[in-house]
C-alpha positions in Angstrom: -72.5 11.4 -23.5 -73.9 8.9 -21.4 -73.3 10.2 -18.0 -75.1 13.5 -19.3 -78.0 11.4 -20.6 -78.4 9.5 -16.5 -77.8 13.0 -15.7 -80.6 14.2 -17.8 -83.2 11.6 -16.8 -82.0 11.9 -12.9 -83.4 15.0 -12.8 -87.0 13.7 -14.2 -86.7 11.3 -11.1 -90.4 12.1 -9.5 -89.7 14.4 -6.2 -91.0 14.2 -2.7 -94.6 15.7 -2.2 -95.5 15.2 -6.4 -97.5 12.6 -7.7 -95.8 9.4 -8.7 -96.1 8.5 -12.7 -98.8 6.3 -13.3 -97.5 2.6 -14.8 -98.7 -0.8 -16.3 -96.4 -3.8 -15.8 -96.4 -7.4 -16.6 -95.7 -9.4 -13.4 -93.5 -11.9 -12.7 -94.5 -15.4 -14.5 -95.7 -15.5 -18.0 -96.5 -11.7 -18.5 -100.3 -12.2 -18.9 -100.9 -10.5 -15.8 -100.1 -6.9 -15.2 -99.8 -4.5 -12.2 -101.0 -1.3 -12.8 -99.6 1.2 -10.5 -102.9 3.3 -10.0 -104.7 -0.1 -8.5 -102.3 0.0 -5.7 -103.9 3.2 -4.3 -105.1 3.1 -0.8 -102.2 2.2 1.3 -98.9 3.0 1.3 -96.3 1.7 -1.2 -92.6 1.1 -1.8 -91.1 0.6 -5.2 -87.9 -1.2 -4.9 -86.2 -0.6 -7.9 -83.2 -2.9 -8.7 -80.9 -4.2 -11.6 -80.7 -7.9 -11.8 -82.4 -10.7 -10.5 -79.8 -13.0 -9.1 -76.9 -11.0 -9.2 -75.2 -11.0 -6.1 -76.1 -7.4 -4.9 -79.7 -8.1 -5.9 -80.0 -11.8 -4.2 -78.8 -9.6 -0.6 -81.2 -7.1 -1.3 -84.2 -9.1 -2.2 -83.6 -11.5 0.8 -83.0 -8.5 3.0 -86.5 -7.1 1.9 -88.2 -10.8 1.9 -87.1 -11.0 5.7 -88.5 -7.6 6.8 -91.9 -7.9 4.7 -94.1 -8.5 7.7 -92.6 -5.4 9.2 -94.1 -3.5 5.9 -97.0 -5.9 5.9 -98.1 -4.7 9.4 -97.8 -1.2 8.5 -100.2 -1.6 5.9 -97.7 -1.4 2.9 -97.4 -2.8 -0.5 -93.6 -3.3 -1.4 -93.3 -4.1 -5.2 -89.9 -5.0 -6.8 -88.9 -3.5 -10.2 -86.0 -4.1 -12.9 -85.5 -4.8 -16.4 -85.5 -8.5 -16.5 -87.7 -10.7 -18.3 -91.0 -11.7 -16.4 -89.6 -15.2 -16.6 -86.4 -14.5 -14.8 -88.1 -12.8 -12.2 -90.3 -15.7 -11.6 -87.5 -17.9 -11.3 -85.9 -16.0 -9.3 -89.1 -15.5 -6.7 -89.2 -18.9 -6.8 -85.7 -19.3 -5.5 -86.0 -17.2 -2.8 -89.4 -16.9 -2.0 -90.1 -13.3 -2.4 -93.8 -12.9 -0.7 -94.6 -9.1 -2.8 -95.1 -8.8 -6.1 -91.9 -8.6 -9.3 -92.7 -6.6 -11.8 -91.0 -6.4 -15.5 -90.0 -3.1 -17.3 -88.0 -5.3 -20.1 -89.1 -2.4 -22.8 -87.5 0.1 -20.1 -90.1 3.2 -20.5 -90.8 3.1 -16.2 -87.0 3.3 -15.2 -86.6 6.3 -17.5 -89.8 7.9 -16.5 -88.7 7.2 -13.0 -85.4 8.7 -13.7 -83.2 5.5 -12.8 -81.8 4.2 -15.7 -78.2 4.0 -15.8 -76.3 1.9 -18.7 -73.2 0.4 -17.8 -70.8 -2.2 -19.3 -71.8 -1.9 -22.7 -75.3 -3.7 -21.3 -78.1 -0.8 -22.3 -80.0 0.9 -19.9 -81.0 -1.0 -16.9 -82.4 0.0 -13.4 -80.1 1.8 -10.9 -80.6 0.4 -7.6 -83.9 3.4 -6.3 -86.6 3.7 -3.4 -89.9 5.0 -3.9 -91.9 5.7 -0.7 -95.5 6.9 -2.1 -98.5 7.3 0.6 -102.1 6.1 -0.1 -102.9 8.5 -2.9 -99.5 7.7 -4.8 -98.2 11.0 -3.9 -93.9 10.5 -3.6 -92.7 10.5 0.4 -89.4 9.5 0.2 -87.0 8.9 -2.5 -83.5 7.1 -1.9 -80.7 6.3 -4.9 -78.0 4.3 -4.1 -74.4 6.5 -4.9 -73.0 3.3 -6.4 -74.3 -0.4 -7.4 -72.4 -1.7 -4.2 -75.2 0.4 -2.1 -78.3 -1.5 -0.5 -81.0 0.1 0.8 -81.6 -0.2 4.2 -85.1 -1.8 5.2 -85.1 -0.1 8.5 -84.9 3.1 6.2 -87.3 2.6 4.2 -89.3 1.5 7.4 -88.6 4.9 9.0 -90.7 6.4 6.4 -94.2 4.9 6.1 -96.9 5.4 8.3 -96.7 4.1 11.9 -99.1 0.6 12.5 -103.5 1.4 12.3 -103.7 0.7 16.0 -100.2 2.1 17.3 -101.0 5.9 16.5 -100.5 7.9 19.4 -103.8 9.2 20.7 -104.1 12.6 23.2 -101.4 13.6 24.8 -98.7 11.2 23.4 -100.8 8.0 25.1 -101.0 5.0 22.8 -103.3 1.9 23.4 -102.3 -0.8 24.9 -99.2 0.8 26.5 -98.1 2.6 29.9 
């Protein structure tokens, strides 16, 4: 029953070239403040969707991601972490690694189903599969990737692969871009 159900909501999972479901989130910290998808329109974004903060898969990825963030930062994109965890956890665990982009909380679970990445394993309840949303600036979906198993990290380079190229590194006529022979 319950691989049919991830089944079920897989296939809700929002496609490439549809717009992405619209959300409200409490952020990391006390979860007074809240990110609200629709705010982040205007330059692209990457919602990194992952289980638990400071699991061992999780701590790679997050550090992986924390590393590359000026790469995303100079393409102009937002990257915004998202699991099931309590707003305090997730502060914590920012804190203990220094995560520069925003953690959001889903603890009441309604974004990872409308998302289509809720899995439940271990007898645990439905968490966040480990996901990556590419949207552009109008929050349309560019690029989705799922991981085949928990043991799969996303690649940043990947993810990197498919937003925009820099503002000032577009090629101009004929191929030629600025500031290069």
């Amino acid at each position: 029953m319950q691989r049919w159900r991830e089944a079920w909501l897989r296939r809700r999972m929002p496609r490439p070239g549809r717009e992405a479901p619209d959300f409200t989130l409490p952020l990391a910290g006390t979860g007074d403040e809240f990110l609200r998808l629709r705010d982040l329109r205007g330059r692209p974004l990457v919602l990194l969707f992952f289980p638990f903060a400071f699991s061992p898969g999780c701590c790679n990825e997050i550090e992986d991601f924390t590393a590359r963030y000026p790469d995303f930062a100079s393409r102009g994109a937002q990257v915004v972490g998202i699991s099931t965890d309590s707003p305090y956890a997730l502060r914590a665990w920012a804190d203990r690694y220094q995560v520069p982009f925003p953690l959001a909380s889903d603890y009441n679970r309604r974004v990872i189903r409308r998302y289509g990445v809720a899995i439940s394993r271990w007898g645990l309840g439905d968490f966040a599969d480990r996901a990556v949303f590419v949207l552009d600036e109008r929050g349309v979906v560019r690029w989705v990737w799922r991981a085949p198993d928990l043991g799969y990290l996303p690649d940043p380079d990947q993810v990197l692969a498919h937003l925009p190229d820099p503002p000032g590194d577009r090629p101009g006529p004929a191929g030629h871009r600025p500031g290069r022979r």
